[in-house]
Backbone as CSV, one residue per row, in Angstrom:
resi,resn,N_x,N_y,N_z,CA_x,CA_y,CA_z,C_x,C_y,C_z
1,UNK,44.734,71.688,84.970,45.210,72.232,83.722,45.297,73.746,83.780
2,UNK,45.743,74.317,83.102,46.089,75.719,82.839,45.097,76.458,82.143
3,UNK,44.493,77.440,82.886,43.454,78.567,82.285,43.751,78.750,80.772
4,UNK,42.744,79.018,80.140,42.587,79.294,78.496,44.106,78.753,77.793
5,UNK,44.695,79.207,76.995,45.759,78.644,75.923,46.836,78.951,76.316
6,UNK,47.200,79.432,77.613,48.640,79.207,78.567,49.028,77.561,78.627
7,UNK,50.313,77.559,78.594,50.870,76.307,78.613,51.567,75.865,79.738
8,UNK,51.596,74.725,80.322,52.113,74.173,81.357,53.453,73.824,81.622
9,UNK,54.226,74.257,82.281,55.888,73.851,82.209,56.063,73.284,83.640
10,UNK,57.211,72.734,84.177,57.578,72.277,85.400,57.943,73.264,86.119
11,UNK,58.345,74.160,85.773,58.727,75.046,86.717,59.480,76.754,86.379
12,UNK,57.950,77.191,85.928,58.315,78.171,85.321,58.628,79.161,86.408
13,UNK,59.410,80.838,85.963,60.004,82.049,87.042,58.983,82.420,87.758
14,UNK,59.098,82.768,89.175,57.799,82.979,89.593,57.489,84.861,89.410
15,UNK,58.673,85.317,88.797,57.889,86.876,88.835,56.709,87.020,87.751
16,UNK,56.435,88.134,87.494,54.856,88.170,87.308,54.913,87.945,85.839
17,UNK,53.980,87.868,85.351,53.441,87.173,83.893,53.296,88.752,82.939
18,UNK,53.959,89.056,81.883,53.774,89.886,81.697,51.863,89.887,80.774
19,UNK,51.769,91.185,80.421,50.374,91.575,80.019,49.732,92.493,79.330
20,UNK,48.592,92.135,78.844,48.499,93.695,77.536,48.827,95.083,78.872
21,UNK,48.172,95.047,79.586,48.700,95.909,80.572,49.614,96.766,81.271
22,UNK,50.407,95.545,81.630,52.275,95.938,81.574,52.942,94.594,81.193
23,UNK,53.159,94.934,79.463,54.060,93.860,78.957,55.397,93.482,79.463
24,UNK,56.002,94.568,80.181,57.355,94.716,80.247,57.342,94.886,81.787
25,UNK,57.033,93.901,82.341,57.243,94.207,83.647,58.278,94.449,84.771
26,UNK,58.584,95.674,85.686,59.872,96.093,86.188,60.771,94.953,86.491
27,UNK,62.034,94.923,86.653,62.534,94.056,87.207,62.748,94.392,88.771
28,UNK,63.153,93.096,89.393,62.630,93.020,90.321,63.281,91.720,90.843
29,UNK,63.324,91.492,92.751,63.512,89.712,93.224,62.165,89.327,93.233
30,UNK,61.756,88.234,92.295,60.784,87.895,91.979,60.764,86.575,93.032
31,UNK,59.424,85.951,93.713,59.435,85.074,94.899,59.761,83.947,94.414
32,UNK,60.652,83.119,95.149,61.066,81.584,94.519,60.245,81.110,94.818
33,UNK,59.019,80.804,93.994,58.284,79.277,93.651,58.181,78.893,91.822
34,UNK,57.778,77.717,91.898,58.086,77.268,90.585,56.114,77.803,90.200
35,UNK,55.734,78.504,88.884,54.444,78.874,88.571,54.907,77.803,87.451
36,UNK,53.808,77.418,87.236,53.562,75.823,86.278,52.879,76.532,85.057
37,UNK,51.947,78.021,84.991,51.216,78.142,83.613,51.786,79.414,83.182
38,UNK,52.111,79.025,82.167,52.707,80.777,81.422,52.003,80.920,80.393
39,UNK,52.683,81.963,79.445,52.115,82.239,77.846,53.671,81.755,77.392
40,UNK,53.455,81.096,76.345,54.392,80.921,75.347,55.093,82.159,74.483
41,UNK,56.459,81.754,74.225,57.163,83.217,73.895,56.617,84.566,72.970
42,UNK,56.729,85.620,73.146,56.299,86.713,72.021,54.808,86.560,72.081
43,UNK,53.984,86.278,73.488,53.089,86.401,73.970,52.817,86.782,75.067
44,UNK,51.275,87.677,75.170,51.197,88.161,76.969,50.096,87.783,77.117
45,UNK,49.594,88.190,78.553,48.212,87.322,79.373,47.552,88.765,78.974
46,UNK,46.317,88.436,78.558,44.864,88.949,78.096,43.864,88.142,79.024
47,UNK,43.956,88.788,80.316,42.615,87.759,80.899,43.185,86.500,81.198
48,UNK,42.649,85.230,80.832,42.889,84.063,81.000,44.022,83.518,79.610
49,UNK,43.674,83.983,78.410,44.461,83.859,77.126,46.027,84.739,77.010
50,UNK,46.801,84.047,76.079,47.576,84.776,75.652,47.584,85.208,74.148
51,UNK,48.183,86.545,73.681,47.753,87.057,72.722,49.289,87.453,72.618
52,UNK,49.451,87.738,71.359,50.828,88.662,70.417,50.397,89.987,71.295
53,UNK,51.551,90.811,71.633,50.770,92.091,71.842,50.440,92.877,70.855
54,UNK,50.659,92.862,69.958,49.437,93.185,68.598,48.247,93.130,68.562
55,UNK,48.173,92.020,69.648,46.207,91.806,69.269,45.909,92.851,70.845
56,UNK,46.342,93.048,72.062,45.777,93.699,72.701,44.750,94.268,72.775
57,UNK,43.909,94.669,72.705,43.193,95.554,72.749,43.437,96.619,73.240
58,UNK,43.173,97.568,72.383,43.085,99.453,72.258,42.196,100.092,72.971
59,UNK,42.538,100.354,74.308,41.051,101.674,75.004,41.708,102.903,75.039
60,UNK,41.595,103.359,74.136,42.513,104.818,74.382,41.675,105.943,75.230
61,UNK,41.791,105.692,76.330,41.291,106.372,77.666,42.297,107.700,77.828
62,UNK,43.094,108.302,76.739,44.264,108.794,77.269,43.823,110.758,77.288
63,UNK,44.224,111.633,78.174,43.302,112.858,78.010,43.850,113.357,77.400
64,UNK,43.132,114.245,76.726,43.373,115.562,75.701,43.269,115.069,74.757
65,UNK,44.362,115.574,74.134,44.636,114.606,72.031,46.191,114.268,72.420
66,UNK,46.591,113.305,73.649,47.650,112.424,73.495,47.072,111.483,73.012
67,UNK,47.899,110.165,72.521,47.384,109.148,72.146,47.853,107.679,72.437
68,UNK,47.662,106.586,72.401,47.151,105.599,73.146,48.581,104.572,72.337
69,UNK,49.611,104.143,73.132,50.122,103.143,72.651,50.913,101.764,74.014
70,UNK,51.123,100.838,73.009,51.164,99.715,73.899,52.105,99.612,75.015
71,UNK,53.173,100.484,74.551,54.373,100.465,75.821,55.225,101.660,75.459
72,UNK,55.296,102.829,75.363,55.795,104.059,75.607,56.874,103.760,76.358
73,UNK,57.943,104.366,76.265,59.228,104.598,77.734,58.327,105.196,78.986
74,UNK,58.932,105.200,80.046,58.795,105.491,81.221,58.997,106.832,81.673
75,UNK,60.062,107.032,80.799,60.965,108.775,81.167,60.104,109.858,80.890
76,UNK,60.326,110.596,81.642,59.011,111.934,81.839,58.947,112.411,80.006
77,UNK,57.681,112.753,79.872,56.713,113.621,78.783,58.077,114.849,78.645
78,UNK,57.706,114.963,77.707,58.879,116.719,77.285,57.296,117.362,77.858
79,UNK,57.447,118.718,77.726,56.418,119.519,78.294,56.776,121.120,77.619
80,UNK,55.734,121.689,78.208,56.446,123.142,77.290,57.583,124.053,78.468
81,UNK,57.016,123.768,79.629,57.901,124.074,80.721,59.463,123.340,80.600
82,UNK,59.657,122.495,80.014,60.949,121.407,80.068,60.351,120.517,78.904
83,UNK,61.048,121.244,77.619,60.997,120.924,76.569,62.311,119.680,76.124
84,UNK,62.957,119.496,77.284,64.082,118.662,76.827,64.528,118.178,78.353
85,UNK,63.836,117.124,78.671,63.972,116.642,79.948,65.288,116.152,80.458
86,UNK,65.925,115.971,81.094,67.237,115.564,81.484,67.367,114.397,81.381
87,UNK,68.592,113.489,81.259,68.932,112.446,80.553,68.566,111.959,82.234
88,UNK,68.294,110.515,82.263,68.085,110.005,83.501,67.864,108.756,83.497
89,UNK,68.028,107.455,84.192,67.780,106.185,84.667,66.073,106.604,84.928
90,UNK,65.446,106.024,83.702,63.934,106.057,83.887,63.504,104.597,83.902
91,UNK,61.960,104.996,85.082,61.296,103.779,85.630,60.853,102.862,84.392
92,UNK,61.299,101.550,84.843,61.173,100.421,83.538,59.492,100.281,83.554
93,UNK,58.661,101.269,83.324,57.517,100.539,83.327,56.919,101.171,81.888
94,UNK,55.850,100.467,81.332,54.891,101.272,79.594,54.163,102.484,79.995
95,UNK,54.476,102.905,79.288,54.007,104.421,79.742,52.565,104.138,78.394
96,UNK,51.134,104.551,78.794,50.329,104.140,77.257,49.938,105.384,76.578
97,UNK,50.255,106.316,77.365,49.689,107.915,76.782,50.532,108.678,76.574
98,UNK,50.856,109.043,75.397,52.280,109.928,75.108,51.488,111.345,73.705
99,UNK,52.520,112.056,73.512,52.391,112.666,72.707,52.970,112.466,71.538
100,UNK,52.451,113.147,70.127,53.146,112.265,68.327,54.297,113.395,68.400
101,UNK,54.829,112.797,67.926,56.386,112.719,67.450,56.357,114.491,67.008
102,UNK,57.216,115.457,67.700,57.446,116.907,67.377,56.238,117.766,68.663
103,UNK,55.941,117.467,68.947,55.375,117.973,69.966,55.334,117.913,71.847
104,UNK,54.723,118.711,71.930,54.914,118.753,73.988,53.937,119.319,74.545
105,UNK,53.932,118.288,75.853,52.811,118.317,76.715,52.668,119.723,77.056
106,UNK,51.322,120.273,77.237,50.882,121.463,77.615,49.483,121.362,78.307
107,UNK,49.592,121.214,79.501,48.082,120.642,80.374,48.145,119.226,79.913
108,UNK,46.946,118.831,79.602,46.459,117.644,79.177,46.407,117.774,77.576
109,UNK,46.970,118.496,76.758,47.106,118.136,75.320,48.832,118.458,75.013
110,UNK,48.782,118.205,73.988,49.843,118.008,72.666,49.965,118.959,72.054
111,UNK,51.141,119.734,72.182,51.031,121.061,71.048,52.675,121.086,70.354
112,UNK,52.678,121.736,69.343,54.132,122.287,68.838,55.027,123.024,69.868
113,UNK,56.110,123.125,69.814,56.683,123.581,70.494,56.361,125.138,70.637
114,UNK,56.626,125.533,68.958,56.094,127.063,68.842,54.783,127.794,69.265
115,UNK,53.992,126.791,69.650,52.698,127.066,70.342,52.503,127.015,71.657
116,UNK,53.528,126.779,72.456,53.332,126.885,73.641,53.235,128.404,74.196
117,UNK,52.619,128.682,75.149,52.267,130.215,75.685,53.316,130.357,76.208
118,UNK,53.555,131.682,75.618,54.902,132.580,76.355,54.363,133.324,77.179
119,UNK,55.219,133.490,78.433,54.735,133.879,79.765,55.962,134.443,79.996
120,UNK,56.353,136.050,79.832,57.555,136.739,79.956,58.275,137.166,81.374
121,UNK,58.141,135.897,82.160,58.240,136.532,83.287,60.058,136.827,83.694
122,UNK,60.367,137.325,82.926,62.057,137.314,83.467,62.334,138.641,83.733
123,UNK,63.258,138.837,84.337,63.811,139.766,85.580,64.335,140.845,84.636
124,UNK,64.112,141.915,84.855,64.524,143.506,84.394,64.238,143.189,82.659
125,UNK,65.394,143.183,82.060,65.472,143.457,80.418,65.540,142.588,79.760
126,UNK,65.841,141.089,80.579,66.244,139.895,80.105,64.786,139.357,78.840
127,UNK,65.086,138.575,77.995,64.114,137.951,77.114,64.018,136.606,77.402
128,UNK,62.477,136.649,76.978,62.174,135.058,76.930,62.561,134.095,75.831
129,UNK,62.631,133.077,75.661,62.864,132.078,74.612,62.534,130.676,74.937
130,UNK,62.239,129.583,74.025,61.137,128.436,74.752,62.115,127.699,74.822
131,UNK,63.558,127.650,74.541,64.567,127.039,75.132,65.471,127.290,74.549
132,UNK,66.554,128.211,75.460,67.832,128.446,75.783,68.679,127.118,75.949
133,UNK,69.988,127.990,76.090,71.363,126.718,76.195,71.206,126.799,77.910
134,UNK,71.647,125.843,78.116,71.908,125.923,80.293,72.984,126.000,80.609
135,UNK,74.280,126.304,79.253,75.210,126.978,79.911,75.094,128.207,80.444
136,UNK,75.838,128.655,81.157,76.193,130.078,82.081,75.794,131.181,81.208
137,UNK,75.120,132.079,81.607,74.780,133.526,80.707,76.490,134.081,81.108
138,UNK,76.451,135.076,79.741,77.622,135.971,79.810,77.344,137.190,80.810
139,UNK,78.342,137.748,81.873,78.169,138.354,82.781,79.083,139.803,82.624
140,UNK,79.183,140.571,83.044,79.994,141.983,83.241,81.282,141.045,83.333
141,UNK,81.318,140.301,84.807,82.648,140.208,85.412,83.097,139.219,84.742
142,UNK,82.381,137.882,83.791,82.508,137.035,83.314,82.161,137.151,81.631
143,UNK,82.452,137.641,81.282,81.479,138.047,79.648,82.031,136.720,78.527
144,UNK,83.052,136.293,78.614,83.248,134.476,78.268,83.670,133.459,78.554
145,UNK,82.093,132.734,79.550,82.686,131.514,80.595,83.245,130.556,79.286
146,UNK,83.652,129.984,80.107,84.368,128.656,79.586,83.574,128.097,79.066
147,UNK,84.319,127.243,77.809,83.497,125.936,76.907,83.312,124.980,78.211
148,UNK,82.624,124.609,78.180,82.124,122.886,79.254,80.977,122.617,78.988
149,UNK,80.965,121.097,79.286,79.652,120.481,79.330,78.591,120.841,79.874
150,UNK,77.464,121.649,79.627,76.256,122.084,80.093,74.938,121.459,80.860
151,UNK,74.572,122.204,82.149,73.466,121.318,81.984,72.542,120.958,80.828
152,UNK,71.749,119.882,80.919,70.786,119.526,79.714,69.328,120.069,80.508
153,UNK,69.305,121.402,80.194,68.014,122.034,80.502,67.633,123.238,79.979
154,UNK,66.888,123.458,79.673,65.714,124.720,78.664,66.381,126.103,79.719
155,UNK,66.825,127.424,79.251,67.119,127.791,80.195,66.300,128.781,79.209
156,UNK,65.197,129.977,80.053,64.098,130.776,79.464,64.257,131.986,78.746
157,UNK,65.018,132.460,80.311,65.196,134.370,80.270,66.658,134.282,79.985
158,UNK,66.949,135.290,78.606,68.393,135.453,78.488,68.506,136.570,78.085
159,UNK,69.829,136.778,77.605,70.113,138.398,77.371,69.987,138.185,76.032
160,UNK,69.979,139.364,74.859,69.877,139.810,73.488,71.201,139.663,73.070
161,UNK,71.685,139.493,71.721,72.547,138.833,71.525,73.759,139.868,71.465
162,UNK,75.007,140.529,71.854,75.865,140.954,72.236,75.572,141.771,73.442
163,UNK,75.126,141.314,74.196,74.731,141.623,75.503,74.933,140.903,76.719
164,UNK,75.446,141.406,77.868,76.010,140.423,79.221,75.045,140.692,80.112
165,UNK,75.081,139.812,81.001,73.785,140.129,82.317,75.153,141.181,83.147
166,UNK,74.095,142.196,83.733,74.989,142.972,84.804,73.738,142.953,85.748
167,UNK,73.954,142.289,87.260,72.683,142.069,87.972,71.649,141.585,87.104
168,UNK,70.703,142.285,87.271,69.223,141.307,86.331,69.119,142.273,84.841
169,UNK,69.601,143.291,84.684,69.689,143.782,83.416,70.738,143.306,82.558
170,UNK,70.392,143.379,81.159,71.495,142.952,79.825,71.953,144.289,79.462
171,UNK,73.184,144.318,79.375,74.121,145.735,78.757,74.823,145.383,77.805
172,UNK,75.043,146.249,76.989,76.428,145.747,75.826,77.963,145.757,76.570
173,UNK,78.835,145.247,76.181,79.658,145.081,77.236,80.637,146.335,77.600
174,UNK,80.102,146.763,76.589,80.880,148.557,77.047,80.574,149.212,77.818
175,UNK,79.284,149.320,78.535,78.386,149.647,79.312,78.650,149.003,80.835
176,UNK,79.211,148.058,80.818,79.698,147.346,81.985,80.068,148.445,82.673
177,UNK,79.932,148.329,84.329,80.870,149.098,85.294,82.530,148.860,85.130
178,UNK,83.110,149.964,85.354,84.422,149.629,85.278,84.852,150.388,87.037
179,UNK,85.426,149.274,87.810,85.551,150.307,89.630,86.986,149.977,89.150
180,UNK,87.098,151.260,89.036,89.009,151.751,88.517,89.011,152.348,89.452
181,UNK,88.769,153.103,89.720,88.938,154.193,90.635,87.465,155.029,91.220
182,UNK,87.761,155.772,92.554,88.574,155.489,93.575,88.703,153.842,94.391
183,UNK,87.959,152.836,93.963,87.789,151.554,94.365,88.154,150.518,93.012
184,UNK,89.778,150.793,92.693,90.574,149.843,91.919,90.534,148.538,92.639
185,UNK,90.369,147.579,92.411,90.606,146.021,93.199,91.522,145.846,92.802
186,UNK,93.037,146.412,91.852,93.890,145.756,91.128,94.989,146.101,92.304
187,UNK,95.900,144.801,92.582,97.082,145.418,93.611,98.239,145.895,92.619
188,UNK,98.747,146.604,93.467,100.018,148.166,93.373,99.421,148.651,92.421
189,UNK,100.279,149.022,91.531,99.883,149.631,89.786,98.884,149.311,88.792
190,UNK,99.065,147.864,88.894,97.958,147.682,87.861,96.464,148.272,87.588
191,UNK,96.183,148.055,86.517,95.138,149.047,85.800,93.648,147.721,85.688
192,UNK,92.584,148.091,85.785,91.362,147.113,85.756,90.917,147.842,84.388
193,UNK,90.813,146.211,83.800,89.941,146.264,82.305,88.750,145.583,82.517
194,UNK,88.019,145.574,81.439,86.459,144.865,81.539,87.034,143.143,81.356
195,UNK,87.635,143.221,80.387,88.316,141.866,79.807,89.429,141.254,79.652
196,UNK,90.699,141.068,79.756,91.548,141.103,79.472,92.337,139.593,79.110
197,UNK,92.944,139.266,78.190,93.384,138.259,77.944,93.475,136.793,79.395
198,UNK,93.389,135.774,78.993,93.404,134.772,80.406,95.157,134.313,79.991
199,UNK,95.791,134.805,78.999,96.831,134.310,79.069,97.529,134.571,80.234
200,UNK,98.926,133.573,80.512,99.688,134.379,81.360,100.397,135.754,81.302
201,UNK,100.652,136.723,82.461,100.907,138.320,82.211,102.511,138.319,81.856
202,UNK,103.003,139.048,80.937,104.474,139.232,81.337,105.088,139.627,82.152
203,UNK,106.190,138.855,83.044,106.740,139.586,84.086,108.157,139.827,83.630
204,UNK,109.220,139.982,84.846,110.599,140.196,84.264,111.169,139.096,84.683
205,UNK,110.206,137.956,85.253,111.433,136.288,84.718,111.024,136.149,83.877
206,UNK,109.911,136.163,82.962,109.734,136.010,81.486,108.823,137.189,81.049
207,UNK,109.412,138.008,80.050,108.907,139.099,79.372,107.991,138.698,78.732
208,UNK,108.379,137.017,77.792,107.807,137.132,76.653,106.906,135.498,77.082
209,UNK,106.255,135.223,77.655,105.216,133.931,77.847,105.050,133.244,76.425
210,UNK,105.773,132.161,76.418,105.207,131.524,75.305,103.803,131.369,74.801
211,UNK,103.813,131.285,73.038,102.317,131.330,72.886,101.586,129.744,73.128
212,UNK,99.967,129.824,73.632,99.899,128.586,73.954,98.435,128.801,74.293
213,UNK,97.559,127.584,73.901,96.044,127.587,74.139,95.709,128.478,75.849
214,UNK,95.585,129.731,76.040,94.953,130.316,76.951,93.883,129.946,77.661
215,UNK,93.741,130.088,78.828,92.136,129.511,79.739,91.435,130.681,79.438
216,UNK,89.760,130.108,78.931,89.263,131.375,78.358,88.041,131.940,79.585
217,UNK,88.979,132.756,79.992,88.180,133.815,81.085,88.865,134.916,81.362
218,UNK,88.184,136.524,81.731,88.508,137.447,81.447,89.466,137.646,82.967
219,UNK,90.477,137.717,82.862,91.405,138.718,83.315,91.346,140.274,83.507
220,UNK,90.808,140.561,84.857,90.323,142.223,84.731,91.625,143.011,85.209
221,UNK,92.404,142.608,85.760,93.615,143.267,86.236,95.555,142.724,85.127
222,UNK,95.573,143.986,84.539,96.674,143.847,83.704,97.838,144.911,83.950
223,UNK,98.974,144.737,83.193,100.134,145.901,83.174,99.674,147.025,81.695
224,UNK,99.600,148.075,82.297,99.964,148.916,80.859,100.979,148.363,80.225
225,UNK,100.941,149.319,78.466,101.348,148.317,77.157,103.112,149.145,77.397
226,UNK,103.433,148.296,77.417,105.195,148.061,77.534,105.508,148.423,79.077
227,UNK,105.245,147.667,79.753,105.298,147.277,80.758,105.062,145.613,81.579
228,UNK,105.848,145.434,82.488,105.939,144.307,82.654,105.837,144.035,84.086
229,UNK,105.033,142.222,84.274,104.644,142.549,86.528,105.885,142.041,86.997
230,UNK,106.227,142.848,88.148,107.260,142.996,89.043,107.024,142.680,90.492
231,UNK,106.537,141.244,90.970,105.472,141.377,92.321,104.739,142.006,91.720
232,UNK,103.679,142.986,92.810,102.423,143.186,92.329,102.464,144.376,91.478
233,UNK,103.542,144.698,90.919,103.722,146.053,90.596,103.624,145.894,88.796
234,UNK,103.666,147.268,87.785,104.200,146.933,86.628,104.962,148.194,86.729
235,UNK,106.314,147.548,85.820,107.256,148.608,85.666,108.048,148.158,84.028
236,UNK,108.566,149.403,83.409,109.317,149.105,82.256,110.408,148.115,82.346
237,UNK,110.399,147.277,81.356,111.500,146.105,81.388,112.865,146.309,81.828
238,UNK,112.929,147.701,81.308,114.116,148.178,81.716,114.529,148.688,83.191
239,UNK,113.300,148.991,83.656,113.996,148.592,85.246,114.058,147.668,86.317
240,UNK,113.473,146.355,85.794,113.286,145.132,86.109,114.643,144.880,86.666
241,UNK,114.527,144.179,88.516,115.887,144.117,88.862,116.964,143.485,87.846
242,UNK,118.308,143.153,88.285,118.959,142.412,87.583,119.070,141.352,88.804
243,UNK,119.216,140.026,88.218,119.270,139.125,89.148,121.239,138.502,88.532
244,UNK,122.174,138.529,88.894,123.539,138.219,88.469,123.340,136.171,88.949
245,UNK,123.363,135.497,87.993,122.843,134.141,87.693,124.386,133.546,88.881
């Protein structure tokens, strides 16, 4: 017969029996033999008995002031280091020690977010914050990357708010280097700006570029204003070859 109030079937799955322990046990190729004693449904093995997992029993062995529950997710603790863990295929197993709802791991306890220790360790002028966006900081050469999907991660040290990283310091963007001269990067004529529209430039097959959602990134090399690119050159519209069609 079958240990305590498990019931006997012909040929029950042989993977493992779940339990106050691990109710939810991983999946898995479980060994083909037929096990003859189970627990009956919306029940687990307690020892020799099966119980609701309601009745389990509670040892909340868990450290600090986390606290003690029957099957938690698997997917990593938020923490104050990685306050927003990355989305991920987490291990199917009960996790029993977690932290209450608005808070993050810090050592072995549970704290608010706002209580976690700030530790300013970021590079030149940059500021700390207990979680940043993980898109791209704004840069001198880049001062507005593109909208896109971001990583999903706490990003610490950032710049102050109308401010670009130039190397490890934050500047306002006026402050940016401008190498115009004697080390212009712009070919023939053209003039180097900090920013300049991502639209397309006017040339003299089309003066006038239709208007139209622009790619948003800075363009540092442009034509002075009434002027138009000619190859690498800018020159007034008016001396734009004539091409006879």
């Amino acid at each position: 017969g079958c240990p305590g109030n498990q019931i006997y079937v012909q040929c029950g799955s042989g993977c493992p029996l779940p339990t106050c322990q691990n109710p939810n046990p991983p999946n898995q190729v479980c060994p083909t033999f037929c096990r003859n004693c189970i627990c009956p449904t919306n029940t687990v093995l307690n020892g020799d008995n099966c119980v609701p997992l309601s009745q389990c029993p509670v040892t909340n062995s868990c450290p600090g002031n986390q606290i003690y529950v029957q099957c938690g997710s698997g997917c990593p603790l938020p923490t104050c280091q990685n306050p927003i863990p990355p989305n991920v295929v987490c291990p199917a197993f009960c996790r029993n020690c977690v932290c209450p709802t608005n808070t993050v791991l810090n050592g072995d306890n549970c704290v608010p977010l706002s209580q976690c220790p700030v530790t300013n360790n970021c590079p030149g002028n940059q500021i700390y914050v207990q979680c940043g966006s993980g898109c791209p900081l704004p840069t001198c050469q880049n001062p507005n990357p593109p909208n896109q999907a971001c990583p999903e991660f706490c990003r610490n040290c950032v710049c102050p708010t109308n401010t670009v990283l130039n190397g490890v310091n934050c500047v306002p963007l006026s402050q940016c280097p401008v190498t115009n001269s004697p080390t212009n990067n712009c070919p023939g004529n053209q003039i180097q700006v900090q920013c300049g529209s991502g639209c397309p430039l006017p040339t003299c097959q089309n003066p006038n570029p239709q208007n139209q959602i622009c790619p948003a990134f800075c363009r540092t090399c442009v034509c002075p204003t009434n002027t138009v690119l000619n190859g690498d050159n800018c020159v007034p519209l008016s001396q734009c070859p004539v091409t006879n069609p």
